[in-house]
MARZALUM-50646 format. One record per residue (C-alpha): x, y, z; residue in one letter. Coordinates in steps of 0.1 Angstrom, whole numbers, padded with zeros to 4 digits, always signed. Layout:
N
XYZa;...
***
This chain:
409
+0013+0516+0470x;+0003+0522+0436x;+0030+0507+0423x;+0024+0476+0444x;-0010+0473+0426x;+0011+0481+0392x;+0030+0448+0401x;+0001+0429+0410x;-0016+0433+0374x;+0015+0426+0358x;+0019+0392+0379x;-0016+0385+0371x;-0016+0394+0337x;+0018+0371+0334x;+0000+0344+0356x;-0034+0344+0332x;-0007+0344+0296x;+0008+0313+0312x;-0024+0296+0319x;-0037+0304+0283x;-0005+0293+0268x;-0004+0258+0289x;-0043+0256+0275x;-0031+0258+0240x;-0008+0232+0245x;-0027+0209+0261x;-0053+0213+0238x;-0028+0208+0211x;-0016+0177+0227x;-0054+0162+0226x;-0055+0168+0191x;-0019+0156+0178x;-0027+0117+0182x;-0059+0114+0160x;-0045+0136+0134x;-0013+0112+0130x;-0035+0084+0134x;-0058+0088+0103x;-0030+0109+0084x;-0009+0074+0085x;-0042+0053+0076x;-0058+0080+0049x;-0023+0079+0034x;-0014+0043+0033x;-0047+0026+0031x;-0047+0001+0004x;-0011+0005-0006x;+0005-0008+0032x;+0016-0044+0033x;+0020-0060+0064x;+0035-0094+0061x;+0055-0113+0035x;+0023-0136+0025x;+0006-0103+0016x;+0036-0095-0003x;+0035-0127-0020x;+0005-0122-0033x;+0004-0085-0045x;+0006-0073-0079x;+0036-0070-0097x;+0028-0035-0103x;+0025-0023-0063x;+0042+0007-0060x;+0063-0004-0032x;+0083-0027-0055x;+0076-0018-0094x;+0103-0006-0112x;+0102-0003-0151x;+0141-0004-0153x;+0141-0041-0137x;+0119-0060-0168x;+0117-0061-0204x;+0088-0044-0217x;+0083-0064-0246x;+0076-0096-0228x;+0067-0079-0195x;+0038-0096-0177x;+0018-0075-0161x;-0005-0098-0143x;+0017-0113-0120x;+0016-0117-0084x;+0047-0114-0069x;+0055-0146-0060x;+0050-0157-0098x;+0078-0130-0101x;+0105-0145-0074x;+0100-0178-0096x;+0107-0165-0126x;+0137-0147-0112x;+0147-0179-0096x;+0144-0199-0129x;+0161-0170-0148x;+0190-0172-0122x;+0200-0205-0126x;+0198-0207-0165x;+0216-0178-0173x;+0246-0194-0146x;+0240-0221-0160x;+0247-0210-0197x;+0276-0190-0185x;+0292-0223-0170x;+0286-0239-0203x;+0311-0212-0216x;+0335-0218-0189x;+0324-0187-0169x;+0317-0189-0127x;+0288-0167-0128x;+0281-0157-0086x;+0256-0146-0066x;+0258-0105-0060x;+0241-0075-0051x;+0202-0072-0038x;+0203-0118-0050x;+0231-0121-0022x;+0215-0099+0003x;+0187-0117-0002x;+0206-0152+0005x;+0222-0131+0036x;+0192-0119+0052x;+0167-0142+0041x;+0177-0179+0042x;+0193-0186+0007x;+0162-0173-0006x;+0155-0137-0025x;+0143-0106-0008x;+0102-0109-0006x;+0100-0075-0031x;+0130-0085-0049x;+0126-0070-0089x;+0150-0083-0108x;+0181-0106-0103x;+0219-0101-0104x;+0253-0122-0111x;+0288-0114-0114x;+0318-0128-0136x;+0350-0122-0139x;+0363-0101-0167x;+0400-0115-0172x;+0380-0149-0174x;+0353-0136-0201x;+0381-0120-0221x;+0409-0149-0225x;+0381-0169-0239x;+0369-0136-0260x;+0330-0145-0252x;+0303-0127-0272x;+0267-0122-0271x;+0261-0145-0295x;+0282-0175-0275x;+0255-0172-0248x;+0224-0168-0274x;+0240-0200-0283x;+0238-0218-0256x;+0212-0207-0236x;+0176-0218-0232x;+0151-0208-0255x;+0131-0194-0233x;+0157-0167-0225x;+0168-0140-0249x;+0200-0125-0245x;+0194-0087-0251x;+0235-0078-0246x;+0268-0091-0232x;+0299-0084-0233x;+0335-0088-0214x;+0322-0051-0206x;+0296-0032-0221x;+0295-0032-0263x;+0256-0017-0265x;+0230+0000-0248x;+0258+0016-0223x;+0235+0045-0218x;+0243+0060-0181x;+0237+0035-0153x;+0236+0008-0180x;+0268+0013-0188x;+0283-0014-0158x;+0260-0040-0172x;+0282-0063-0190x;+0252-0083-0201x;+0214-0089-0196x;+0190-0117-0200x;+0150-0116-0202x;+0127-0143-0203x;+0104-0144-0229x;+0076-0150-0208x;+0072-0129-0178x;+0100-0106-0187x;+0123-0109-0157x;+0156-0096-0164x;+0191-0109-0147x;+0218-0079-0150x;+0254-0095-0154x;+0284-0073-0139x;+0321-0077-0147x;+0348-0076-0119x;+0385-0070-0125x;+0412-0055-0106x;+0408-0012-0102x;+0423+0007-0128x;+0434+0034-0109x;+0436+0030-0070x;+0412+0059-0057x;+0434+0080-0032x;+0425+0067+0000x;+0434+0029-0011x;+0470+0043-0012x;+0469+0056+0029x;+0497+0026+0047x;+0467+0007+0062x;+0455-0003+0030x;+0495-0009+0017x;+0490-0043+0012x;+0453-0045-0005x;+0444-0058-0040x;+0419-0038-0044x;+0391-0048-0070x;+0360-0026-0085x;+0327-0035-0104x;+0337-0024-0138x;+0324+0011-0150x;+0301+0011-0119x;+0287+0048-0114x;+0286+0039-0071x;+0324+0029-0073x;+0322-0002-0057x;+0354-0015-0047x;+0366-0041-0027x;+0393-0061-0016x;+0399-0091-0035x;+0399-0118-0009x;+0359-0107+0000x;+0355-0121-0035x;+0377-0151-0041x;+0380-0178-0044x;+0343-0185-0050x;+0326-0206-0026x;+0298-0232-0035x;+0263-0222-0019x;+0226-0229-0026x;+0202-0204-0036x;+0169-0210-0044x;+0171-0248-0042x;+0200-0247-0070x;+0235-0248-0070x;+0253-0213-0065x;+0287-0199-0063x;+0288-0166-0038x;+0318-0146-0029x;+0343-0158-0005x;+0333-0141+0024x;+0294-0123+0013x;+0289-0103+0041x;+0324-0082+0037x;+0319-0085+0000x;+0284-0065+0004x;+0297-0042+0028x;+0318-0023+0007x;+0292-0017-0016x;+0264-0010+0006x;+0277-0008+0043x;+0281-0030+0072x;+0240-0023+0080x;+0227-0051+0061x;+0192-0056+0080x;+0162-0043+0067x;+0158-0009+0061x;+0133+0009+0086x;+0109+0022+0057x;+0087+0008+0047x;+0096-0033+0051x;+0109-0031+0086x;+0081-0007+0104x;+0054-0023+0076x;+0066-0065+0084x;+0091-0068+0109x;+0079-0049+0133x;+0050-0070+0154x;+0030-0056+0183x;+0034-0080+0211x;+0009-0082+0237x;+0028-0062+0259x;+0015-0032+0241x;-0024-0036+0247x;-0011-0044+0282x;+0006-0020+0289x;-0021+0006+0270x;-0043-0007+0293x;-0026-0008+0324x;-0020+0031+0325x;-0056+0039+0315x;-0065+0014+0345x;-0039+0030+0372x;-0052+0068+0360x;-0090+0051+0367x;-0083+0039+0399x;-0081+0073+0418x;-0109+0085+0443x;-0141+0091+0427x;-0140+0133+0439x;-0106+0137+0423x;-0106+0114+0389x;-0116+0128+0357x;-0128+0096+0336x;-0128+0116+0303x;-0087+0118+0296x;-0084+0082+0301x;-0117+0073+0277x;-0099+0096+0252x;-0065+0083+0250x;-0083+0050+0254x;-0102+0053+0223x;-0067+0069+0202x;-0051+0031+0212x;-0081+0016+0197x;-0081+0035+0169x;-0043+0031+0163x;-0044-0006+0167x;-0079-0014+0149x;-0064+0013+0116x;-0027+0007+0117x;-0005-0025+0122x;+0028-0036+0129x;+0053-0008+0134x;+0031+0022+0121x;+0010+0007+0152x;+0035+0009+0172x;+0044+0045+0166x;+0012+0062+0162x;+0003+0048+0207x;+0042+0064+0210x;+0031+0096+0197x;-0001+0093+0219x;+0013+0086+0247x;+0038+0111+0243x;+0008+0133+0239x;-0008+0123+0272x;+0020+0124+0293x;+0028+0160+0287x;-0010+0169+0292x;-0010+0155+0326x;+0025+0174+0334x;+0006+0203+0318x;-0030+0201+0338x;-0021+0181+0369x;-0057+0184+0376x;-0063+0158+0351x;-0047+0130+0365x;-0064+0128+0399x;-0050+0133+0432x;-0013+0135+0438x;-0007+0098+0445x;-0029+0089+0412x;-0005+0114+0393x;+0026+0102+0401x;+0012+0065+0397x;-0003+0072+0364x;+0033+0094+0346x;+0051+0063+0360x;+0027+0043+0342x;+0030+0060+0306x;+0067+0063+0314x;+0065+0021+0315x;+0043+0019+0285x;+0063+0048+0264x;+0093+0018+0273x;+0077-0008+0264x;+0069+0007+0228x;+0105+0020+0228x;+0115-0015+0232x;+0090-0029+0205x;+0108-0006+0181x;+0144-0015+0189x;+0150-0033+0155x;+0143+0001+0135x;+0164+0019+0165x;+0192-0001+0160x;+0191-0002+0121x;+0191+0037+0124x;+0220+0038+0149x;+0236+0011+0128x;+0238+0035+0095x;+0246+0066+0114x;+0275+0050+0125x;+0286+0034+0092x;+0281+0063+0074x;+0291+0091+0095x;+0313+0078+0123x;+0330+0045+0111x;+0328+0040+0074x;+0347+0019+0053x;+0356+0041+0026x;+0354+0078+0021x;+0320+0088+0013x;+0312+0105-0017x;+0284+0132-0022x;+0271+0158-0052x;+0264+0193-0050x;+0243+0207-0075x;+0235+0244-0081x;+0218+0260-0113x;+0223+0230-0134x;+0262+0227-0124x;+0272+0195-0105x;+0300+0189-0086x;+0314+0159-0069x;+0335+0155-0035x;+0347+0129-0011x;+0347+0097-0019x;
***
């Protein structure tokens, strides 16, 4: 007998550790949607952007796209908007192709310029910085160009700050795989020139038999190794960019691949969950619907205080936060709210109410799910190119107490 009432306190000691610890929980869960909902507005409040007009016209110097390395400090014009800056990029473009052609060089279209064309309609990126073209070193050397043919020739509203077949000055670290660069005087905009040729010294896994019959080609000095095969590149092919005359790479999307990857959409922070990611009316509907259907119980079993507080977390979330933040912040709260109704069943009315009610967050918790598919599949998209089925061996650094060492690739 005593020890029958030995095992009874222990069951009820057990019994009143689990109902404490479920409390916790729950209470835990209550709590975890405001704090993510005015963490993500207290830290991005007056800095987010949420559509490419805002974009447009935002100061040059947003954090989100100013970079010191991308203008010439000299002429740099601080008081831009940034659509002043896509202009002057635009302009800058096409006169410094332009100038090259008058040497007998095919400048092209290349790096964030041809994404930009890609992705975005022939047009530049909305937080593009600074503007890039390509040109073939063979070509630049067997008519021995200099930085002073192009000073030549160029507009006077450009300077020339250096060019070369390949790089003759200011070849400091990553400047070293500019061939050339050209500012304009009066916003100072920079376009980076790059040289292309045919790789030096095939990298080990261009010699494995599937790649026996590549001509493999590199961006000259390039610290990422970009190399490609030849026919992503030429011939050049006649394009518009910008309203102007253009010539791009043979085939642009292959071309950009091996330098970036095949995932060539918008990356999921910050332009993708900040622009592209809209909040449909099937998420207030659906918000709705599940605080309606956990509402609609009998009055001696319903509890109107967990629907009126998840209610007023939506509100919050969609009158503080927009677009994909949005989106995620009434994910993580209703998240939150399904576990506390699996947690304190009591909460959720009677049985019938329950079961109506998890179905219901299930659907909305699918319905945000499928709101957020572009930044799903982006994600899947680069897992898979980088880890599963790249292109090219991937390279990666190890540093440790100021030694660095480099492997793969």
């Amino acid at each position: 007998q005593h020890k029958r009432k030995g095992g009874h306190h222990m069951k009820q000691a057990t019994s009143k550790k689990a109902v404490s610890c479920a409390h916790v929980v729950t209470t835990s869960l209550f709590v975890i949607p405001p704090l993510v909902i005015f963490a993500l507005y207290w830290q991005l409040r007056g800095w987010a952007l949420y559509s490419e007009d805002e974009v447009m016209h935002t100061n040059v110097l947003h954090p989100l796209f100013w970079n010191a390395e991308h203008s010439w400090e000299e002429y740099w014009k601080p008081s831009m908007r940034q659509h002043e800056r896509l202009s002057a990029l635009a302009n800058a473009t096409h006169v410094t192709v332009t100038a090259l052609k008058q040497l007998g060089l095919d400048a092209f279209l290349e790096s964030s310029g041809l994404i930009g064309w890609l992705r975005h309609g022939e047009v530049q990126m909305p937080w593009e910085t600074d503007a890039d073209v390509g040109i073939i070193a063979g070509d630049c050397q067997a008519a021995n160009l200099t930085k002073a043919d192009l000073a030549r020739v160029i507009n006077r509203d450009y300077e020339v700050l250096k060019f070369a077949c390949s790089c003759e000055e200011h070849c400091q670290g990553d400047n070293k795989r500019m061939a050339g660069r050209v500012t304009h005087r009066t916003t100072g905009v920079c376009v980076d020139i790059f040289a292309y040729a045919p790789v030096r010294q095939p990298r080990r896994w261009q010699q494995e038999p599937r790649h026996a019959n590549v001509d493999w080609w590199e961006r000259v000095d390039d610290h990422s190794d970009f190399t490609f095969p030849r026919e992503t590149l030429l011939p050049l092919q006649e394009g518009r960019f910008e309203g102007f005359s253009m010539l791009l790479p043979q085939r642009p999307r292959d071309f950009l691949s091996w330098e970036y990857g095949r995932c060539l959409g918008v990356h999921v922070w910050p332009w993708r969950l900040l622009i592209y990611t809209p909040a449909s009316i099937l998420v207030p509907t659906a918000i709705v619907a599940k605080g309606a259907v956990l509402l609609s119980g009998p009055r001696a079993t319903r509890s109107p205080w967990p629907a009126a507080t998840f209610g007023a977390y939506a509100a919050a979330a969609l009158a503080l936060l927009q677009g994909g933040l949005a989106v995620l912040a009434l994910m993580v709260a209703c998240v939150c709210e399904l576990g506390t109704v699996l947690l304190k069943p009591d909460l959720g009315g009677g049985s019938r109410t329950r079961t109506r009610h998890q179905l219901a967050v299930i659907g909305a918790i699918a319905i945000l799910g499928f709101e957020l598919r572009g930044s799903v599949g982006q994600l899947f998209c680069q897992v898979d190119d980088y880890y599963l089925r790249p292109l090219r061996p991937k390279a990666w650094t190890l540093c440790l107490l100021g030694q660095c060492w480099d492997f793969g690739g």
